[in-house]
C-alpha positions in Angstrom: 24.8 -99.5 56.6 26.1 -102.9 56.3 29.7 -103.3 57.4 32.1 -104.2 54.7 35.1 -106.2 55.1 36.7 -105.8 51.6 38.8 -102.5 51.2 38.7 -100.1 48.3 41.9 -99.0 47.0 41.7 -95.4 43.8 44.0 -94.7 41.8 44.4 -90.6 42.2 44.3 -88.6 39.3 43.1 -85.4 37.6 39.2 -86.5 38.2 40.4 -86.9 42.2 42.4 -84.5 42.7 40.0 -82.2 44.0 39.7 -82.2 47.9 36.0 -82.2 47.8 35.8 -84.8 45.5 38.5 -87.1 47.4 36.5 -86.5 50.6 33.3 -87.6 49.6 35.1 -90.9 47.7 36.8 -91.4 50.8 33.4 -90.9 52.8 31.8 -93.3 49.9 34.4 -96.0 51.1 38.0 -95.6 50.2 40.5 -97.4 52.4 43.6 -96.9 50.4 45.0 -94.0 48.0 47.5 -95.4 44.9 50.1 -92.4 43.9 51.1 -93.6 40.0 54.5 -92.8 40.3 54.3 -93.4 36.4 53.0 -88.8 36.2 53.7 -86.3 37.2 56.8 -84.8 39.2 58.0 -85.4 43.1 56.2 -81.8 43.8 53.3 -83.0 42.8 53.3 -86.3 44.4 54.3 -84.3 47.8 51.0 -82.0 47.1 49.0 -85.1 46.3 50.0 -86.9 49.7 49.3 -83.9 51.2 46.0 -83.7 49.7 44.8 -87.4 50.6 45.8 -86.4 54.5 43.9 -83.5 54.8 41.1 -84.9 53.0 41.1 -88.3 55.3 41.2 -85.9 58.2 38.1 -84.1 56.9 36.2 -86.8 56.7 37.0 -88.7 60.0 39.3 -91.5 58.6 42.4 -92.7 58.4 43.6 -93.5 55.1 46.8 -95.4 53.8 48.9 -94.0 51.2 50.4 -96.6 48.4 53.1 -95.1 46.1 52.9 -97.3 43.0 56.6 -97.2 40.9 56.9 -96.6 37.5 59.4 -99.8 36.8 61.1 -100.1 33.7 59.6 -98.1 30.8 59.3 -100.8 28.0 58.0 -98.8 24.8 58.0 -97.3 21.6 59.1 -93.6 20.8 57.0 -91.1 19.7 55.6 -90.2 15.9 55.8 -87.2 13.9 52.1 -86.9 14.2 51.2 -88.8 17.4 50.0 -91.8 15.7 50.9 -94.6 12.9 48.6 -96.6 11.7 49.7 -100.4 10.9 48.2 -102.5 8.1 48.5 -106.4 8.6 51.4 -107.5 6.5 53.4 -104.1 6.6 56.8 -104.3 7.5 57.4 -102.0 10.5 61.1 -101.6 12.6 61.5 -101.1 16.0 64.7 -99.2 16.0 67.0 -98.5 19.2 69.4 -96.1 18.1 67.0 -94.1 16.3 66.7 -90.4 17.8 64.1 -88.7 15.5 60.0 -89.3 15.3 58.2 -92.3 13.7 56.3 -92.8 11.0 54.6 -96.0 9.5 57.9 -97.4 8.5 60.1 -97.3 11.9 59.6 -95.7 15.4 62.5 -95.4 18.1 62.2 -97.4 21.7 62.5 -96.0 25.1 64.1 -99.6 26.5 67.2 -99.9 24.7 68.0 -103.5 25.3 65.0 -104.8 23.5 67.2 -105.9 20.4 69.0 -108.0 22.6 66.0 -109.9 24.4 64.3 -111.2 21.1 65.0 -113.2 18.1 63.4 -113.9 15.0 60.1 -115.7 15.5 58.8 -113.6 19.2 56.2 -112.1 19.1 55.6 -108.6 20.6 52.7 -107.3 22.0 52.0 -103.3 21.8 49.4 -101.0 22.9 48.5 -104.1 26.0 48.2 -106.5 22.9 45.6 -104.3 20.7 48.7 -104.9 18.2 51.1 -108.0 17.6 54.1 -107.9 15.9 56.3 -111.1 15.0 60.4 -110.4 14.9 61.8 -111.4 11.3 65.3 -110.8 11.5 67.3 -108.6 14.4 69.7 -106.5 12.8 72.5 -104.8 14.8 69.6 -102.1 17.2 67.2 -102.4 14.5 64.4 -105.2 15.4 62.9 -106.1 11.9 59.1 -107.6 11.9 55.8 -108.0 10.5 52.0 -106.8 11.6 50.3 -109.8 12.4 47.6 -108.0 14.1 47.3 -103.9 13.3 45.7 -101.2 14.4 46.5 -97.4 15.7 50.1 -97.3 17.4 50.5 -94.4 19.4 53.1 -92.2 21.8 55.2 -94.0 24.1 52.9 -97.2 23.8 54.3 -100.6 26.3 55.6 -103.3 24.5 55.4 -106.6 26.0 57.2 -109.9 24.6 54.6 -113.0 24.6 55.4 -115.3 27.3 57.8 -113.2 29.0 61.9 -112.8 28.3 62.3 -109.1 28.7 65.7 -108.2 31.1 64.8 -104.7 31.9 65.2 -104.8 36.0 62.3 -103.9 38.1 64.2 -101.2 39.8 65.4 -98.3 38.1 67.2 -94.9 38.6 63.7 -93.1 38.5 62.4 -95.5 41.0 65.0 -95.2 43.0 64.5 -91.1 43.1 60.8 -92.0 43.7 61.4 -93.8 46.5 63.0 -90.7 48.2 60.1 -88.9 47.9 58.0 -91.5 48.6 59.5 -91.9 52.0 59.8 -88.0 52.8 55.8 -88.3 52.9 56.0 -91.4 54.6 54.2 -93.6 51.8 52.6 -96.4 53.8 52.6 -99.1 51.1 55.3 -99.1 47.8 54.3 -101.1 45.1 57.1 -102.6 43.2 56.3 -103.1 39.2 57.4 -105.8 37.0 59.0 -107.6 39.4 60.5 -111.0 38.7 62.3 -112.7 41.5 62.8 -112.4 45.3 65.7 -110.2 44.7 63.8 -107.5 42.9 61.8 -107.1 46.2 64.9 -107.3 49.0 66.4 -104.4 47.0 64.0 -102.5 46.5 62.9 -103.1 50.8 66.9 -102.3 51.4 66.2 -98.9 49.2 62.9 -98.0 51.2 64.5 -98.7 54.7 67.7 -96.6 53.9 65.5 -93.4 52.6 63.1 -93.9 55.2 65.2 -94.4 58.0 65.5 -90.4 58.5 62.0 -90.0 59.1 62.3 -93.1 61.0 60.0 -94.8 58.8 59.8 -98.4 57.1 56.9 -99.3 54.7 55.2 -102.3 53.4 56.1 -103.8 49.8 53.2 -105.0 47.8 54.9 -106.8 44.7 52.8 -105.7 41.3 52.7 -109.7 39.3 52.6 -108.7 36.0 55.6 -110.3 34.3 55.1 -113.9 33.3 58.5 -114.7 34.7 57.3 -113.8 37.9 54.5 -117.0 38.3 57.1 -119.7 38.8 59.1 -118.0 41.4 55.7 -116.3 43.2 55.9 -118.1 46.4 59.6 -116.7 47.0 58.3 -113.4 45.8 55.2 -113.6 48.3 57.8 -114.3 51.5 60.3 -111.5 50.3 56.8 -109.3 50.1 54.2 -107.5 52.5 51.8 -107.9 49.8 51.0 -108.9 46.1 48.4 -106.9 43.2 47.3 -109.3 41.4 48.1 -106.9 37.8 45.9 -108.3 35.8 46.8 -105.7 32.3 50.5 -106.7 31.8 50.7 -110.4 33.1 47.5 -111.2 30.6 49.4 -109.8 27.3 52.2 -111.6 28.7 50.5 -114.7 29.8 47.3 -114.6 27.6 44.2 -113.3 28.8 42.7 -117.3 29.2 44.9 -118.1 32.2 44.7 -115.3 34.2 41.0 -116.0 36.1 43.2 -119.3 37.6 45.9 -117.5 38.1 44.3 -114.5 40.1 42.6 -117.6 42.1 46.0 -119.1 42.6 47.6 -116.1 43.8 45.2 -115.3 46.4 44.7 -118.4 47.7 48.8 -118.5 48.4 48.7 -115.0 49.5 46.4 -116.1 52.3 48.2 -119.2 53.5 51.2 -117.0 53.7 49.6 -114.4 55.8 50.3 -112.1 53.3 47.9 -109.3 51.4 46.7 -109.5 48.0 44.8 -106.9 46.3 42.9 -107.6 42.9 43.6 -104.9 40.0 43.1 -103.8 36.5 39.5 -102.8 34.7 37.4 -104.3 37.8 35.0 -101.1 36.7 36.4 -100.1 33.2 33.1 -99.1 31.4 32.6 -96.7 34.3 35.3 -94.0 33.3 32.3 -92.8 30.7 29.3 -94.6 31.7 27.2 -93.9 35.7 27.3 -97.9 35.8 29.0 -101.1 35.9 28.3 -103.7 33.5 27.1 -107.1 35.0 30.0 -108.5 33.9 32.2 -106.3 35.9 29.8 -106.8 38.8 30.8 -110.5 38.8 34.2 -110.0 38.2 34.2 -107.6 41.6 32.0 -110.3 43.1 34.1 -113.0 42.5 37.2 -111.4 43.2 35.6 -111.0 46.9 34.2 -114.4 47.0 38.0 -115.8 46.4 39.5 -114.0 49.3 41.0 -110.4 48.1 41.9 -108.3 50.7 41.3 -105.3 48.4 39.8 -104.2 44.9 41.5 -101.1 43.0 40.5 -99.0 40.6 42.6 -97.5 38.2 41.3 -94.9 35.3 37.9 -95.3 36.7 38.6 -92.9 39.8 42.1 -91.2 38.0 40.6 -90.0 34.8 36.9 -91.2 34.8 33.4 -88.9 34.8 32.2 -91.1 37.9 35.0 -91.5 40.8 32.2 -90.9 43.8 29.8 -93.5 42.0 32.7 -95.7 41.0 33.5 -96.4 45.0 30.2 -96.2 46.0 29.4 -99.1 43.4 32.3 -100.9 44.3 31.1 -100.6 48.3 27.9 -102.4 47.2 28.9 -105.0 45.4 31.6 -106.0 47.9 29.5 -106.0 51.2 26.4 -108.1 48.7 29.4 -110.9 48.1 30.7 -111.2 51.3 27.1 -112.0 52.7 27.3 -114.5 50.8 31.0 -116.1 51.8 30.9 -119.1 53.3 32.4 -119.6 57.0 34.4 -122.9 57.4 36.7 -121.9 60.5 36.9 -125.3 61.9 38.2 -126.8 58.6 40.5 -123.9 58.0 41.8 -125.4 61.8 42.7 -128.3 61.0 46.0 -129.7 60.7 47.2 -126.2 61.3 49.9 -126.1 64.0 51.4 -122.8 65.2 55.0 -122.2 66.8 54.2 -119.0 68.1 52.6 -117.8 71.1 51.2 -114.4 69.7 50.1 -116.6 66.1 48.0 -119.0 68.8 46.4 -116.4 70.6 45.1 -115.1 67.4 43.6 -118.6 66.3 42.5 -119.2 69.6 40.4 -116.0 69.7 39.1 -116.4 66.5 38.0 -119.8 67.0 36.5 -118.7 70.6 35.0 -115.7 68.7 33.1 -117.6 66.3 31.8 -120.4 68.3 30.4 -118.3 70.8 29.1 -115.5 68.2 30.6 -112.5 69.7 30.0 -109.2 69.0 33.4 -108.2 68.0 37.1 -109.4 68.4 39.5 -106.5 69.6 43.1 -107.0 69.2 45.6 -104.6 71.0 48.8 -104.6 69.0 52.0 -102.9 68.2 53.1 -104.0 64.7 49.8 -104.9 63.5 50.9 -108.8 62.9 48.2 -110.4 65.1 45.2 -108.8 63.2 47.1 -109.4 60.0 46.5 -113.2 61.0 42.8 -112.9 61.9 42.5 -111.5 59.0 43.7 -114.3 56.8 40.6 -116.0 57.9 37.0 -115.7 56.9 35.0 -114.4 59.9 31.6 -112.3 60.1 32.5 -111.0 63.2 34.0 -108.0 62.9 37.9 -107.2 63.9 38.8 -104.0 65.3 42.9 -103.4 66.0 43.6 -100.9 68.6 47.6 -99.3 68.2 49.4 -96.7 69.9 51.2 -96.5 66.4 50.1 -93.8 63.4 51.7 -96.3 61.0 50.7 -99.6 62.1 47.0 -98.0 62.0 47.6 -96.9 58.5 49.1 -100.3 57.7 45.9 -102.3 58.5 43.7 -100.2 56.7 44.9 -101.9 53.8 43.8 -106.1 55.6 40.1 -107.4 55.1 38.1 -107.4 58.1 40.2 -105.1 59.8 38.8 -101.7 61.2 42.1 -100.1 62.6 41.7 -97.4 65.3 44.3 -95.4 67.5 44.5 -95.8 71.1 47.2 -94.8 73.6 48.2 -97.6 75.6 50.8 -96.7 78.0 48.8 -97.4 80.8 49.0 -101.1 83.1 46.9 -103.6 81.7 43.5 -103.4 83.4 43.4 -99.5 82.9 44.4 -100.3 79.2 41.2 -103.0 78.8 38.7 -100.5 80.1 39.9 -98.0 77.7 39.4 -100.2 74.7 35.5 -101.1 75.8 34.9 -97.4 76.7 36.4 -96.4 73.1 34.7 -99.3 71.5 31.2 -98.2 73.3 31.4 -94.7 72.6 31.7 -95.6 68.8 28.3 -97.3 68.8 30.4 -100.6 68.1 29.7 -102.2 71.6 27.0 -102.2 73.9 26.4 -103.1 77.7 26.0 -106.3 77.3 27.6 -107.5 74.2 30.2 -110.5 74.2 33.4 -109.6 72.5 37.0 -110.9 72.6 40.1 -109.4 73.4 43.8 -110.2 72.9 46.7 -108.8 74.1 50.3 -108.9 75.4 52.2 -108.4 78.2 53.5 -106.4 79.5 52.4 -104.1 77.2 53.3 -102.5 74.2 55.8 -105.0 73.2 55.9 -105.9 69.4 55.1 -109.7 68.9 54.1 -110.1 72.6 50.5 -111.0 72.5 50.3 -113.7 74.7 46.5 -113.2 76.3 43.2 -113.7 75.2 40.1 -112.6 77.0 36.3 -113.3 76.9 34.7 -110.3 78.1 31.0 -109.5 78.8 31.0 -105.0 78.3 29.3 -103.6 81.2 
């Protein structure tokens, strides 16, 4: 089987849950399990973490754990019978103080401050912008407007405001209780939702490290770009972050579903100069929830999303709800490992111009640059924190890149960077024992043979974060 750089990241859900299913979807490919933190209650959260553990044990891989927040819950209320139905040219209120059911006249809102963000002439997006509303007059809590664009309006339904405006923060009291249990399992990646600046993201890190920090643990932030107030201030969001999801659901009602392709480009492309993460989300397989196959359409879309750079490709309903989450990743595997055959390798230009003020951020250029030009087998990078495969991996490389770590968490950690196979290894050893033991562990994995060129980086003395200060050309005996 063809080894595929690209990782896989499912959203877990009631199609998932069960532990054979999960074990054969994580046998089928799955790097990365996403917790919506948007059901269900901390119990069963706990039980699901648990679940994805056991099941990654059972099936002889390590898997990372992302607890996606909820963020603020912008929407309507809920009807009398479930569901209105809005004829272009009604008249329909939105209606903050109102306690009781909707009907076709009125509905209540979750978010409160909603009369406050707009004014007459906005136009609201419900339902992910199946239906658009335009504000006539903002009365006191009651937000007064016409259906430009109707259709069924149901439960608890997002709203979105075009181009953006909405103060609701990004953290809330909910998140911030999530967090907690997010850290008692040790979550390796939280994602952040509707974040808008910088700030958002140090808070939220500040709120990880302090619940974490009794079971000694600190994970990595991905920032969810979904709010179109986020694009200008990206970069400072990107250096406040671990990682970025390109969400591409919210930020196209928000943005318009024309500028997002560019944008997803954009975002990845700055993710990668920044050594930072990116994964690609939102219906990459969406006609496979009910159907054994993608469309072409969503084949390219995967494909392209590859061919850009993406460290990762999620799924969302497709493995949570759908009638195909085995398929769905094995699908997904394909298509990846087909693109990436066809990436192109321009390590010298990527060289260029580049300059480095780091000793451990050289040695990983250096051994990537040495790795390609003499076509090695494998590079094999010894680290503590993870950083210098994190930097091999912002490059495109068809040799593969396996990080050794004495550390559960860093191995975790780099299950979610392309091109990264992440094992555990003691390494407490002097550094010539420690060297053998990496070939020996690399050999009796089938990975190298007697024979086989590969490079090796690491620091000394050893086991000291950011220390890699050596690179080695070795020939395995």
């Amino acid at each position: 089987m063809a080894r595929r750089a690209t990782k896989i990241v499912v959203t877990l859900g009631p199609a998932s849950s069960d532990p054979a299913v999960l074990e054969q979807m994580i046998r089928a490919g799955v790097n990365v399990v996403r917790l919506n933190f948007s059901h269900g209650t901390a119990a069963d959260h706990v039980a699901r973490a648990n679940l994805v553990r056991q099941a990654g044990q059972a099936a002889g891989r390590e898997v990372s754990i992302m607890a996606d927040l909820q963020g603020p819950k912008i929407r309507v209320g809920r009807f009398v019978e479930g569901k209105v139905h809005l004829e272009p040219g009604a008249k329909f209120v939105l209606d903050a103080a109102r306690t009781e059911s909707g009907d076709v006249h009125a509905v209540g809102l979750d978010y409160k401050e909603l009369p406050r963000d707009v004014k007459p002439g906005d136009a609201l997006l419900l339902n992910d912008g199946l239906i658009v509303l335009t504000v006539d007059a903002v009365k006191g809590d009651r937000i007064h407007t016409t259906v430009k664009l109707g259709g069924v309006l149901s439960n608890n339904k997002g709203i979105n405001k075009q181009g953006g405006g909405l103060t609701a923060p990004a953290l809330t009291a909910k998140d911030m209780e999530d967090i907690r249990t997010a850290m008692s399992f040790q979550a390796d990646y939280v994602a952040v939702s509707f974040p808008k600046s910088a700030t958002d993201m140090e808070m939220a890190r500040q709120l990880c490290n302090v619940a974490g920090a009794e079971f000694h643990h600190k994970p990595a932030l991905i920032a969810k770009i979904e709010r179109a107030e986020a694009i200008p201030n990206l970069e400072q969001i990107l250096k406040a972050s671990d990682a970025i999801m390109v969400a591409r659901g919210d930020l196209a009602v928000e943005v318009g579903n024309a500028a997002v392709p560019a944008l997803q480009k954009r975002m990845i492309r700055l993710a990668r100069q920044h050594d930072k993460v990116v994964i690609t989300a939102t219906q990459m397989m969406e006609s496979m929830i009910s159907n054994p196959v993608p469309t072409r359409a969503e084949v390219s879309d995967v494909a392209n999303a590859v061919l850009d750079g993406t460290d990762a490709v999620m799924t969302s309903a497709e493995t949570a709800t759908g009638a195909y989450p085995v398929e769905v990743v094995r699908q997904m595997a394909a298509i990846c490992t087909e693109a990436e055959m066809a990436e192109d390798v321009r390590l010298d230009a990527d060289f260029s111009g580049m300059a480095f003020s780091r000793i451990d951020q050289s040695i990983a250029m250096g051994a990537l640059f040495t790795a390609y030009h003499l076509g090695c087998k494998a590079i094999v990078a010894l680290t503590d924190s993870g950083s210098t495969a994190l930097w091999m991996s912002r490059h495109r490389i068809h040799i593969p890149i396996y990080a050794l770590t004495a550390k559960l968490a860093t191995q975790r950690r780099m299950a979610l960077y392309r091109n990264v196979r992440p094992l555990l290894m003691d390494q407490s050893a002097e550094r010539d024992t420690v060297l053998a033991q990496a070939e020996d562990h690399l050999k009796s994995r089938g990975i190298l043979a007697s024979g086989d060129v590969y490079a090796i980086t690491c620091g000394e003395p050893m086991g000291a974060p950011g220390g890699t200060n050596m690179l080695k050309i070795v020939r395995a005996s």
